[in-house]
N, C-alpha and C positions, 0 to 999 in steps of 0.2 A: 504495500500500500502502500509563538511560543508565544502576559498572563499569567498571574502569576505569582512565586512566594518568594519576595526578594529576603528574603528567606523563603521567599516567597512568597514566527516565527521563523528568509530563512536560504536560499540559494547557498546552502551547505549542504554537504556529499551524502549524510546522512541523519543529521540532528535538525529540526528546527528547532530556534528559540529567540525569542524578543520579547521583552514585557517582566514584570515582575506583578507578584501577587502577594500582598503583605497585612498578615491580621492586623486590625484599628491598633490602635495604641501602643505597638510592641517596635521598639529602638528606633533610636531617634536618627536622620539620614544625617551625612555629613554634611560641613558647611557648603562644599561645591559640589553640585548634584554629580553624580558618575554616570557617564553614557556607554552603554556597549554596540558596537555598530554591526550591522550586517550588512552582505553584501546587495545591491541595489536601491540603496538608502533607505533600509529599513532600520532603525534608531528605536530605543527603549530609554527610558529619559528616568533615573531616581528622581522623585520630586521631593523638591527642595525644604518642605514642612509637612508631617505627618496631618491625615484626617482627623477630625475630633474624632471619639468613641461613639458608637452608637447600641443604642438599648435594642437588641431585637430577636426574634426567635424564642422568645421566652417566655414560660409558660407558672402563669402568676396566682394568688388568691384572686377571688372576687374581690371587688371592691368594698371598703369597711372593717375586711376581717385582718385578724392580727397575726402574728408567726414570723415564720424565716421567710428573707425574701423570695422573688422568684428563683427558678432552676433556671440553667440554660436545658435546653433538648436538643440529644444530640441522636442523628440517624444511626441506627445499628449498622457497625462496618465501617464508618465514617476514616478514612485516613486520619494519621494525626496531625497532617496538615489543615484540617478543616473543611479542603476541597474534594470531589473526587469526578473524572470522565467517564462520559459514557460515549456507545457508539451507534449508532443506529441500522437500518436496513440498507445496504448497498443501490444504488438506481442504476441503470444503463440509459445510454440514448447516443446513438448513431456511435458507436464505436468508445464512446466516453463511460468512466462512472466517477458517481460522486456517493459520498456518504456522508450524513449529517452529525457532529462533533458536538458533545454538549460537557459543559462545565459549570457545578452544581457546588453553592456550598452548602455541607451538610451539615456545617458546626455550629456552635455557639457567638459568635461575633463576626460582625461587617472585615470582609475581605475587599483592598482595593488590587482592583486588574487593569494590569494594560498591555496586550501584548497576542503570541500567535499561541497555539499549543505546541506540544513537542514531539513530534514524531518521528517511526524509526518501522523501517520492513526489516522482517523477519525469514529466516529460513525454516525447513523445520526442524531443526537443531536448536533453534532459539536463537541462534549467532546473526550478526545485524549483516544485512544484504548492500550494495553500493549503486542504493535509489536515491537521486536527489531528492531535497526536499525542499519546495519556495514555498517564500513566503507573498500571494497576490494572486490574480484572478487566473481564471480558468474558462473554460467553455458551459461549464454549469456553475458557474456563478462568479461576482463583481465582489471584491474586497473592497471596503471603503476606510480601510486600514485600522486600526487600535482604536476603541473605545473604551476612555477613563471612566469607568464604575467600582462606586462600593459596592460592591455585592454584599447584601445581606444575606443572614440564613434562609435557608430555604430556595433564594431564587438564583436562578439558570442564565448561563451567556450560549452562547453558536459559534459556531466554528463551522465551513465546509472544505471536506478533503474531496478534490478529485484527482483522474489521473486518466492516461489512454489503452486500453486494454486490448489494440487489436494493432498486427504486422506493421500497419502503415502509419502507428506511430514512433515507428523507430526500435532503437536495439529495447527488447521488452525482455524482463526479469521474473521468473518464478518465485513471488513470496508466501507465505504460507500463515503469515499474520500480522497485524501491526503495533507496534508496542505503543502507547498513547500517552504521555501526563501533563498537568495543566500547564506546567511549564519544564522548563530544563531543570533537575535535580528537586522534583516535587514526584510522591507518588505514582508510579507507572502500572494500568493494565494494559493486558494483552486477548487481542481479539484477532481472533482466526478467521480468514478468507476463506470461504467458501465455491465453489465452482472455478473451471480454468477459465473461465471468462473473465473471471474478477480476480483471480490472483497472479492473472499478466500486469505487469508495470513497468511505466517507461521513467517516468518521475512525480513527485506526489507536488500538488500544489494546493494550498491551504489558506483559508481567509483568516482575521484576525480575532480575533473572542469580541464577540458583542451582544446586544442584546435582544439586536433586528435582525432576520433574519436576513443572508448571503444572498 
């Protein structure tokens, strides 16, 4: 077949990544923001003062009554990053496919995102394949590049990966799955290709995490 935890994407051989994804209130950035660049001026930008905190996902008394305050609630499984990917149903269309990228925080406090996901073809050994990976548009769909959200608990950003799965797009690679996480060195799942239709790849191309759909 990168957003993100600055503690937490791409025209590299086989890693995307751009963006950083950082729970609310946790260390403070340095005085001169740090930029990592990628190739085709694709840019991930530290911002330069953290977001305020924010209350949410939390599941409280009613109103009037007295006790410990709310809990946070946290999804069963949830990474201990906070975040986690998911992957959806592969589409085809005239030689193309795309699959729809989703990134979900499952934890207890507002995550800020800005950036690609991070992805990686796989063999079936598990060893990573030498698919490129960009970051920007495709035939099944328009990057409109990084959008700065706090993600709160509970709610979801997009991402769309495509890529060309037939002769005539060129030298095409047999992958057998693709490893996925919100950003570079944040939690990684792996999702297995299905059919030789869909695990020909020539190179993966991938929008930025937002909140409107690719």
């Amino acid at each position: 077949m990168a957003a993100v935890l600055l503690a937490g994407g791409l025209g590299l051989s086989l890693t995307g990544c751009a963006g950083f994804l950082v729970p609310a209130g946790e260390g403070e950035p340095e005085p001169t923001p740090s930029v990592s660049r990628l190739p085709g001026g694709v840019h991930a930008d530290k911002l330069p003062t953290p977001f305020p905190s924010v209350s949410a996902g939390l599941s409280g008394r009613p109103p009037g009554t007295r006790g410990p305050g709310p809990t946070p609630t946290v999804r069963a499984g949830c990474p201990s990053s906070g975040v986690v990917v998911d992957m959806g149903e592969v589409e085809a269309a005239l030689g193309h496919r795309a699959v729809g990228l989703t990134l979900t925080n499952c934890g207890s406090k507002p995550y800020r995102v800005h950036g690609y996901p991070s992805v990686r073809a796989l063999d079936e050994a598990g060893d990573r394949l030498p698919v490129p990976v960009n970051p920007g548009s495709s035939y099944m769909g328009t990057d409109r590049g990084p959008q700065e959200v706090m993600l709160e608990p509970g709610k979801t950003m997009r991402s769309l990966l495509a890529w060309v799965s037939t002769p005539t797009g060129g030298d095409l690679i047999e992958g057998d799955a693709l490893e996925i996480a919100p950003a570079p060195g944040l939690e990684a799942r792996t999702f297995p290709l299905k059919g030789s239709d869909v695990r020909l790849l020539d190179e993966l191309d991938m929008t930025a995490w937002r909140t409107d759909p690719a």
